[in-house]
Structure formats: structure tokens, C-alpha cells
DOVO-652966 format. One record per residue (C-alpha): x, y, z. Coordinates in pm, 1 decimal. Layout:
N
NODE east north up
NODE X Y Z $
...
REM end
This chain:
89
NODE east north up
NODE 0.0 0.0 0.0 $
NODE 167.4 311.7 -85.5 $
NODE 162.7 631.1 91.7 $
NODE 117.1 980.0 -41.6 $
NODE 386.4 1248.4 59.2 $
NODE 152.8 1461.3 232.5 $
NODE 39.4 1162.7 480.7 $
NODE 458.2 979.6 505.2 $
NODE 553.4 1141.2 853.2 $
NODE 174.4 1051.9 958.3 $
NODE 278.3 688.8 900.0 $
NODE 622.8 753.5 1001.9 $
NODE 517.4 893.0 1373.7 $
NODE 262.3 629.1 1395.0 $
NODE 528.2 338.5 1351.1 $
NODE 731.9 516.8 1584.6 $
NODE 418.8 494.1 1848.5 $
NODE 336.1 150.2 1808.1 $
NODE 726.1 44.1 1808.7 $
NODE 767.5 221.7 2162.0 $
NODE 474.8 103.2 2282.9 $
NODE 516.6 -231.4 2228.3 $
NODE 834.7 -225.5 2348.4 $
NODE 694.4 -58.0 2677.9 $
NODE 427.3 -374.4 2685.9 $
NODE 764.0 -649.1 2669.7 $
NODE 621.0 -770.8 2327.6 $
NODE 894.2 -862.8 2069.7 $
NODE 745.4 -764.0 1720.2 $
NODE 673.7 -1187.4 1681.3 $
NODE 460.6 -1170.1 1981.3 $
NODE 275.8 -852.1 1860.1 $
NODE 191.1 -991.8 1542.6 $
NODE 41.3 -1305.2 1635.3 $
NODE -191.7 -1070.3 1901.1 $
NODE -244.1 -853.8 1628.6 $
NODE -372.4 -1158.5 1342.6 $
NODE -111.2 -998.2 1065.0 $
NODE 331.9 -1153.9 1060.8 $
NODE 612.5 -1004.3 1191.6 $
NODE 715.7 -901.9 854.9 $
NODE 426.5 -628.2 844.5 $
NODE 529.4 -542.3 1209.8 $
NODE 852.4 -501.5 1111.4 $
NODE 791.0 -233.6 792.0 $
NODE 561.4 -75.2 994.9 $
NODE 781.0 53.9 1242.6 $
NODE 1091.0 78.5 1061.8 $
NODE 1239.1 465.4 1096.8 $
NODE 1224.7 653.0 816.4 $
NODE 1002.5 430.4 612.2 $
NODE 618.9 531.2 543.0 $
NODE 462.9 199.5 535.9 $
NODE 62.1 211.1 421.0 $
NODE -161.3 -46.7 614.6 $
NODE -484.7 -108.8 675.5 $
NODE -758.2 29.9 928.5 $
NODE -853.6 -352.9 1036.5 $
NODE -449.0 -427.9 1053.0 $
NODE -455.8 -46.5 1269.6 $
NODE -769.6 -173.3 1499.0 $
NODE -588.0 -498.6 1591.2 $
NODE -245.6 -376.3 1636.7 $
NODE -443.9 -125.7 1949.6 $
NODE -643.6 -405.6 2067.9 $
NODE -302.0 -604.1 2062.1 $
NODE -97.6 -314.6 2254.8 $
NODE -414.8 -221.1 2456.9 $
NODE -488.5 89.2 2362.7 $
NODE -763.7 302.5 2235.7 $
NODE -715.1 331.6 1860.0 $
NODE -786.0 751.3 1908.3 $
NODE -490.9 768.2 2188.4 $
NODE -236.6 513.5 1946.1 $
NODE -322.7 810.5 1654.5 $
NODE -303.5 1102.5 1870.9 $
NODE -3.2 984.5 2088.9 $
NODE 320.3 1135.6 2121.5 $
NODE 428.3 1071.6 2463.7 $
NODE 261.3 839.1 2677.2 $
NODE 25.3 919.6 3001.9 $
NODE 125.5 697.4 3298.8 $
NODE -271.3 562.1 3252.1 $
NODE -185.6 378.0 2868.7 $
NODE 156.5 287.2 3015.7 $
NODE 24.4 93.9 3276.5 $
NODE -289.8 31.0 3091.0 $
NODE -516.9 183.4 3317.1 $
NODE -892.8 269.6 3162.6 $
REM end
């Protein structure tokens, strides 16, 4: 899925969100994946600096439900509140 230029540091931030927050959960980007129904080789593009990867809403919706987090706060999140670090609702 290819990403236009005006959306690339969209994609970019949100790999960069999902990569620190899984890494805040203990998940290794296998482990991730299988919670999130998609391979580590998606996982792995996703959050790789520097490169806009383009996926899917459904593949967005698991990855939160995976890192347990409220798809809004995984879009709008830049540094994490104590409450979605220690998954707190």
C-alpha cells in the first residue's frame, strides 16, 4: 500500500508509536503480530524509521487491541500518560 507524501511522517510517527509502545508492553514484534492476526514481517515495515509503510484500518484496529490501547490515543499519541503505560482505563 503506498503512501502519499503529504500523509509519510503521519505513518512515520505512527510506527514510531506503536514500536515504543510495544516495546513498553515487553512484546517482541513476533509476539505482537500473532496478538495482532497480521506476521512479523508487516510489524517489522511498519515501524521501521524513516520508512512510510501504508496499512490497513482492520491491521490499525488490531495492532491497538493487541498493545491495549484506544485506537484515538495510538493516533493522537506522542508521549505516553502513565494511565496507557500501565494500561489503566
Amino acid at each position: 500500500m503506498s503512501v502519499s507524501f503529504k500523509n509519510r511522517d503521519r505513518f512515520i510517527q505512527l510506527g514510531i508509536v506503536i514500536s515504543s509502545l510495544r516495546k513498553i508492553r515487553g512484546f517482541s514484534q513476533e509476539q505482537l503480530a500473532e496478538r495482532a492476526h497480521t506476521s512479523r514481517t508487516l510489524i517489522s515495515s511498519i515501524e521501521a524509521p524513516g520508512i512510510a509503510k501504508g496499512f490497513s484500518l482492520e491491521i490499525f484496529f488490531n495492532i491497538a487491541d493487541a498493545l491495549e490501547i484506544d485506537p484515538a490515543d495510538l493516533l493522537s499519541a506522542s508521549v505516553f500518560s502513565d494511565e496507557i503505560i500501565n494500561n489503566k482505563k
